[in-house]
N, C-alpha and C positions, 0 to 999 in steps of 0.2 A: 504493500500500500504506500502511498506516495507520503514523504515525508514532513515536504515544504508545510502541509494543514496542520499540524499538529503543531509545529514551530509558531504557526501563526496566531492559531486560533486556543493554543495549549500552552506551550513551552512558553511564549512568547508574554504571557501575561500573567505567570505565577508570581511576579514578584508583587504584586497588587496585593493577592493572597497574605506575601508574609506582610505585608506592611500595616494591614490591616488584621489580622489574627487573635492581635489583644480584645480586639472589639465584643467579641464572642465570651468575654469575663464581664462585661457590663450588662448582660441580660440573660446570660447562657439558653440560649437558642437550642433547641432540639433538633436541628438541623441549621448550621450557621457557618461563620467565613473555616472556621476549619476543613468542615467537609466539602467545600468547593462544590457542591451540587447544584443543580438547575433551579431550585428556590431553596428561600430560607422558611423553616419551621419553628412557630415559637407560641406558646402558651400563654392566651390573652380569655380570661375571663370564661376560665372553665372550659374552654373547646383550645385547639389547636388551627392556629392562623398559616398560609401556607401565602406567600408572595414572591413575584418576582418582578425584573423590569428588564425591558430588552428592547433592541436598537441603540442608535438611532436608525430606523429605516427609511429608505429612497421613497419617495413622491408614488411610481410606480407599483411597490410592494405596498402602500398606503392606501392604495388603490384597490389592490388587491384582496389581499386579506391579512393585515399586519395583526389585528385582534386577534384571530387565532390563533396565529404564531406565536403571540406572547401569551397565550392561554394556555397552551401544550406542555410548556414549564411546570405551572398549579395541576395539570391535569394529571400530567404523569408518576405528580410525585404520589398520587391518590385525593386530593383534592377536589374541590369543585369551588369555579369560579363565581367570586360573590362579587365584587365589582372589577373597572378599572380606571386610570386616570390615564392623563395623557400631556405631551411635553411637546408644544408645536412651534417650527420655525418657519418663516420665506413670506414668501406678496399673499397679502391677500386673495388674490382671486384662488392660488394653491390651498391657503388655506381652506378657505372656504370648500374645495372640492374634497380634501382630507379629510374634512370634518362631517361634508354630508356620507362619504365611504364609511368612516367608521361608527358613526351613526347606525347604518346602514348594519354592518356586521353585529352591532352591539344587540338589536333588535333580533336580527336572527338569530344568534348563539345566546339571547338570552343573558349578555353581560354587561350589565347596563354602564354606558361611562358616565362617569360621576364628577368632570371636571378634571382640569388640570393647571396647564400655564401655555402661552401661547406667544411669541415675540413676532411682533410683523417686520422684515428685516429680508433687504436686497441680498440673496442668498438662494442656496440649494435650498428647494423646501424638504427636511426631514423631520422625525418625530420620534419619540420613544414611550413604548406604554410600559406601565406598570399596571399587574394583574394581581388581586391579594382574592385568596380563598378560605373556604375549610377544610379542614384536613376528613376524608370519612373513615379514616382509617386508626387502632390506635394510634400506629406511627408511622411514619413515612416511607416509603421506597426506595432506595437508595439507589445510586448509582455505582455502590462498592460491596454488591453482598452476593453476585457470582458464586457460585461452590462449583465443583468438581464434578463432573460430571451433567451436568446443567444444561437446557436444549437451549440456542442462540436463535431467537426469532423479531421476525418485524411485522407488528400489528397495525392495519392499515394499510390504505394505498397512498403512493404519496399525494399531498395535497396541493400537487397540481393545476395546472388547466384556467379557465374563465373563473368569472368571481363566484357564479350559481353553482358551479362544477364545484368546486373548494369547500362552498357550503354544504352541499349533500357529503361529499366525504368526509370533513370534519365532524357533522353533528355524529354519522355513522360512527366514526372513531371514536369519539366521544361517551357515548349512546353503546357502546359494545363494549367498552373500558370501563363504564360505570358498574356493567352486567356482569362484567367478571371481577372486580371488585366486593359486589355484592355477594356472590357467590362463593363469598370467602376463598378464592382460587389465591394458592399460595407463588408469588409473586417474588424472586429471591433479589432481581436487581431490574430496573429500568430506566431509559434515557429517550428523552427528545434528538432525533435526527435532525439538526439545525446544522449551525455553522460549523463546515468542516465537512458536511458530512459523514457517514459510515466512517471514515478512517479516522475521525474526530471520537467521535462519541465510542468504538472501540478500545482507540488506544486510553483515552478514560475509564473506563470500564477496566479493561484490563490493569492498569497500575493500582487504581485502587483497592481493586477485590483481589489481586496478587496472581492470580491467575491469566493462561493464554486462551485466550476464543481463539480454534480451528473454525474458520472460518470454508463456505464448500467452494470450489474450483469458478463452479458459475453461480453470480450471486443476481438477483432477480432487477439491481436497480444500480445505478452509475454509485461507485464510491466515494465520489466527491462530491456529490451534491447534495443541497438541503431537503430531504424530504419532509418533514413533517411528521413522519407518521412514531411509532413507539419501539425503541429496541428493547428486548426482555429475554430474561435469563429464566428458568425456571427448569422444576423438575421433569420428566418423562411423564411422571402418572400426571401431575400439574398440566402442562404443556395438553395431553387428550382432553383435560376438562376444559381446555379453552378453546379445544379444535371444535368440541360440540357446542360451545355458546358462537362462536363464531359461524358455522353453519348456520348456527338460527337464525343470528341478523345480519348473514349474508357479507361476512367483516373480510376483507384480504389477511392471513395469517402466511408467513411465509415462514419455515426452517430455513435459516441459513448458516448453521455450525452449531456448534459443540465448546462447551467448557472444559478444559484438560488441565 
């Protein structure tokens, strides 16, 4: 797998990690800057809070479905998204299209935006949300709990395509992650396919849980690109109870390797 992504989008920004480390003593987070994970988890008034922020994204992906994308963080850790906020830059008239877009997503996926901050400024217009959850789980999903023996799969199709297209996949994703959550299906490690790609959120997985994913010879989507959709580790008997919830609601399940 190519190595430049992981320098960029890994190596590349651990030292933010160590700079900020201490922070994780001022609140002890149940998931916070030590474990470098895709959101932070923390304990606010009886339930467990799940948040994250991401971007800033281009005009284009704004357009797209950038609400999602920053949803898939809270999703995956077992969460489910209660609002989001939003952090908007460029000309008016940009803004204004961004705004009616994620308007737009927030009504569909049902995560209402709740405000943010907004600078009108002769510039690229980008943006970055922030998405805070509840956790339905007692604790979280890690992206470091791989074991030995463990099937390597990708839940969903990527989310791809037009903005309606993106929608139907996501809520699916979504909507089939809940169902196997529900299901008490034991879940040992999972990560969002974002930035980096497959060879991102691997070599992740991988250092943390200590462990190498054999990954199979032909793997069903480009390695370097962002799909969207859930990488998961889990056992063999695990792994069939989610090939039967997946049947049901008709979800993309793919085996693509092995924990060793």
């Amino acid at each position: 797998m190519p190595e430049g992504l992981t320098d960029r989008y890994v190596r590349d920004i651990m030292w933010i990690r160590e700079e900020l480390i201490s922070m994780d003593r001022l609140c002890r987070p149940v998931l916070g800057i030590k474990d470098w994970d895709d959101a932070v988890v923390l304990k606010f008034g009886g339930k467990k809070l799940v948040a994250s922020v991401d971007g800033p994204y281009n005009k284009r992906m704004v357009l797209k479905s950038a609400l999602i994308h920053a949803a898939t963080d809270v999703v995956v850790k077992g969460g489910r998204p209660l609002f989001a906020m939003d952090s908007l830059i460029g000309l008016k008239p940009d803004l204004k299209e961004m705004i009616a877009s994620l308007k737009k997503q927030a009504e569909v996926m049902k995560i209402p935006l709740l405000g943010g901050n907004t600078l009108v400024e002769d510039c690229e217009p980008r943006c970055s949300l922030t998405v805070v959850g509840e956790l339905l789980l007692k604790e979280p999903i890690r992206d470091s709990g791989a074991r030995k023996g463990d099937i390597v799969c990708l839940l969903g199709e990527p989310i791809w395509g037009e903005q309606e297209e993106r929608f139907v996949k996501a809520k699916k994703l979504f909507e089939t992650w809940n169902s196997i959550l529900a299901g008490k299906i034991k879940v040992n490690a999972s990560k969002d396919v974002t930035k980096g790609g497959l060879v991102s959120a691997v070599y992740e997985m991988e250092k943390k849980s200590g462990r190498k994913f054999r990954l199979n010879d032909s793997l069903p989507f480009p390695v370097s690109r962002n799909l969207d959709n859930f990488l998961l580790t889990l056992s063999e008997i695990e792994f069939e109870k989610m090939e039967k919830v997946c049947r049901k609601r008709a979800c993309k399940l793919e085996k693509v390797g092995v924990v060793s």
